[in-house]
C-alpha positions in Angstrom: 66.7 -91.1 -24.4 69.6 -91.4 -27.1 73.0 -92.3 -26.0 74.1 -88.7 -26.7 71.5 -86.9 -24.6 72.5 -89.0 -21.5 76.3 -88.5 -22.4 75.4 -84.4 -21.9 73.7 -85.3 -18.7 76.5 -86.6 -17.3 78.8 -83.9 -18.5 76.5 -81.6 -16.9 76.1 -83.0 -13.3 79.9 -84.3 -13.3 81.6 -81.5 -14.5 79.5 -78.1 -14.5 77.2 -78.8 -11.6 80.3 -78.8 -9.2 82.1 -76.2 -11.4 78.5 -73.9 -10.7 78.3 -74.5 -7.0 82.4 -74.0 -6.0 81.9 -70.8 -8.1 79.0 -69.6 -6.4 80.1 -70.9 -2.7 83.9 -68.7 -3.5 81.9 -65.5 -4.5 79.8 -65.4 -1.1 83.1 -65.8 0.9 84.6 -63.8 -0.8 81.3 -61.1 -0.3 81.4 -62.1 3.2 85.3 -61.0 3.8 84.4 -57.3 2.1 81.4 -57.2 4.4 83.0 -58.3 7.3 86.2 -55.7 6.8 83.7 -53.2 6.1 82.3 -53.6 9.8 85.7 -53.9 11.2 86.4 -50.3 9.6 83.0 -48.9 11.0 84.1 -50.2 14.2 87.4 -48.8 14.4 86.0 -45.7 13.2 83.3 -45.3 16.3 86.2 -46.4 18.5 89.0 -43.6 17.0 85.3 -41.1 17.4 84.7 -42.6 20.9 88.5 -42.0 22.1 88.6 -38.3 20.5 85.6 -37.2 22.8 87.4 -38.9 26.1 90.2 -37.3 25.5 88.6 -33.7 24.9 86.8 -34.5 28.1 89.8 -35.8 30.1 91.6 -32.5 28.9 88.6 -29.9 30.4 88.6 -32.1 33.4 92.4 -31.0 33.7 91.6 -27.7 33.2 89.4 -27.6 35.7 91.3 -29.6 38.3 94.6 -28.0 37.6 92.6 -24.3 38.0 93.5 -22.3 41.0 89.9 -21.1 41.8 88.8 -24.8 42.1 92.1 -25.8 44.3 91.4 -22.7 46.4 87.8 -24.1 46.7 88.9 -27.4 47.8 91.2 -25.8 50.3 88.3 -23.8 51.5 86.2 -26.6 51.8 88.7 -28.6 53.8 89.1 -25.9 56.1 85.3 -25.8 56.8 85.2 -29.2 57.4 87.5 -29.5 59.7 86.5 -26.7 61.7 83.1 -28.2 62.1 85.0 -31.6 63.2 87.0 -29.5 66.1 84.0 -28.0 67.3 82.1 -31.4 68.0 
């Protein structure tokens, strides 16, 4: 091997090697933070879905709690009850 051919050798593994390899190592971080804020989206996302439907089932409950039919239906209830208590 001539002087110059071992010269470019060196060159190579001192200076582009490590040049190659940070290069490469930055770009998969940097892939890696895009993926990961991807996910975080997706996740936010199916929470923001999640809490919609709670809330749209939180309001029927309401509506059906706040309903006169159903409080007179408790009431009724309770008055059963506890006329089968006073006759025991």
């Amino acid at each position: 091997m001539d002087e110059g051919m071992l010269f470019v050798l060196i060159i190579l593994f001192a200076f582009v090697l490590p040049i190659v390899i940070i290069g490469t190592w930055t770009s998969h971080k940097k892939d890696m933070a895009k993926l990961n804020a991807n996910l975080n989206d997706s996740e936010k996302s199916n929470i923001k879905n999640e809490l919609a439907a709670v809330k749209s089932r939180l309001e029927v409950l309401e509506a059906i709690v706040t309903d006169k039919k159903y409080q007179l239906s408790e009431e009724i209830s309770g008055l059963r009850s506890a006329e089968k208590s006073s006759m025991n």
